[in-house]
C-alpha distance (Angstrom), angle and dihedral (degrees) to the residues before:
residue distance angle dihedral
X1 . . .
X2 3.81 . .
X3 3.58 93.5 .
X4 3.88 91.2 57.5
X5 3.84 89.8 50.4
X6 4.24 89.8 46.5
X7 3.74 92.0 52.1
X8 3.97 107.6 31.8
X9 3.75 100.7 84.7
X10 3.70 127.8 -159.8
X11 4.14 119.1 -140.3
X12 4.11 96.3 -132.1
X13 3.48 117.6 -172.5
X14 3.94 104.0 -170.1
X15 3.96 141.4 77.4
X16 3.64 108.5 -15.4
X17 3.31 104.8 -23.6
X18 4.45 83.2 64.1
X19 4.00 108.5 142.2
X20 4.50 96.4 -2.0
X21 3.09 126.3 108.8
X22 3.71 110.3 -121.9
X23 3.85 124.7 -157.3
X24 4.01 112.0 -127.4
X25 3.76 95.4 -115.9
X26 4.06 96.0 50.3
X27 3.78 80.8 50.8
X28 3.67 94.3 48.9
X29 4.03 87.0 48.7
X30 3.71 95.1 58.0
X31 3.31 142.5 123.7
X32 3.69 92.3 -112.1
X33 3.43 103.7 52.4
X34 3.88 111.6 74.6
X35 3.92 112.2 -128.4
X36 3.83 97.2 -117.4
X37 3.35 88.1 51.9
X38 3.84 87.9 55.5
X39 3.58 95.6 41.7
X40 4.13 89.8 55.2
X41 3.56 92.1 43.1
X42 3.86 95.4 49.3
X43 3.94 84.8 46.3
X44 3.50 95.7 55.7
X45 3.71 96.7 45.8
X46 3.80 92.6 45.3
X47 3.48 87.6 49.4
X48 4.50 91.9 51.4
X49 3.91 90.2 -117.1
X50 3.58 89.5 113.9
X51 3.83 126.7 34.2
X52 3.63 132.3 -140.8
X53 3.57 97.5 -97.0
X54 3.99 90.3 45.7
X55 3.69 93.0 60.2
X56 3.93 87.1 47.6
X57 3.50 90.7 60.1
X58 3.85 95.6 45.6
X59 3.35 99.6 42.8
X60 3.96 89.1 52.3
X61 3.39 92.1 48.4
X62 4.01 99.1 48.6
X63 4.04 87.1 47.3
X64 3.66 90.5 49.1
X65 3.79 95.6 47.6
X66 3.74 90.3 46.7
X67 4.11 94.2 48.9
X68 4.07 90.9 48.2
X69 4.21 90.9 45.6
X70 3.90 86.4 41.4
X71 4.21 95.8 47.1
X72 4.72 81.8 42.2
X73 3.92 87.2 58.3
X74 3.49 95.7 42.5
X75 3.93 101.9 43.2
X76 3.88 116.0 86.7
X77 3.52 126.2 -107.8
X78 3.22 118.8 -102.2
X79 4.00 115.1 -131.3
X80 3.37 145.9 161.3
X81 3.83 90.3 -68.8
X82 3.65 95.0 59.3
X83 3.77 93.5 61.3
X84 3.83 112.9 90.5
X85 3.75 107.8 -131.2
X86 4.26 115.1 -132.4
X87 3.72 94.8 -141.0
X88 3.58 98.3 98.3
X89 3.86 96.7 56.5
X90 4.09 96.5 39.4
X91 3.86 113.6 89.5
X92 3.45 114.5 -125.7
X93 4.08 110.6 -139.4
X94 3.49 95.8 -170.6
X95 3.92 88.1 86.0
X96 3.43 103.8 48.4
X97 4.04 119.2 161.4
């Protein structure tokens, strides 16, 4: 069963893993997935609750979660600063000479 999970790859197309092909079990030995979530995971797929494919999908969609959560924290917040203000580019007819 640990073969299968070393050689079925995943085609991830966020943080670092952007445009590689990534094998299931590297996946499931990242930083994004939290290690009891590995450990029941692994358990269940030892065990034949959960096929191949099955732990694909979840272990796609935990890393994906984790990357979009992880890029939310880390992006600054937009406030009033960030929004350009239109007053130098409008003409002002008040002062007209």
């Amino acid at each position: 069963w640990e073969t299968a999970l070393k050689t079925t790859v995943v085609d991830m197309e966020v943080g670092e893993f952007r445009g590689h092909k990534v094998s299931i079990w590297d996946l499931l030995h990242s930083q994004y997935i939290p290690e009891e979530n590995r450990k029941e995971i692994l358990e269940l797929y030892e065990a034949g609750e959960l096929t191949l494919e099955q732990v694909k999908t979840v272990v796609s969609t935990i890393v994906t979660k984790a990357v979009a959560a992880r890029a939310e924290q880390t992006s600054p917040v937009s406030g009033p600063e960030a929004e350009p203000t239109g007053t130098e580019a409008e003409p002002n007819p008040l002062h007209e000479d």
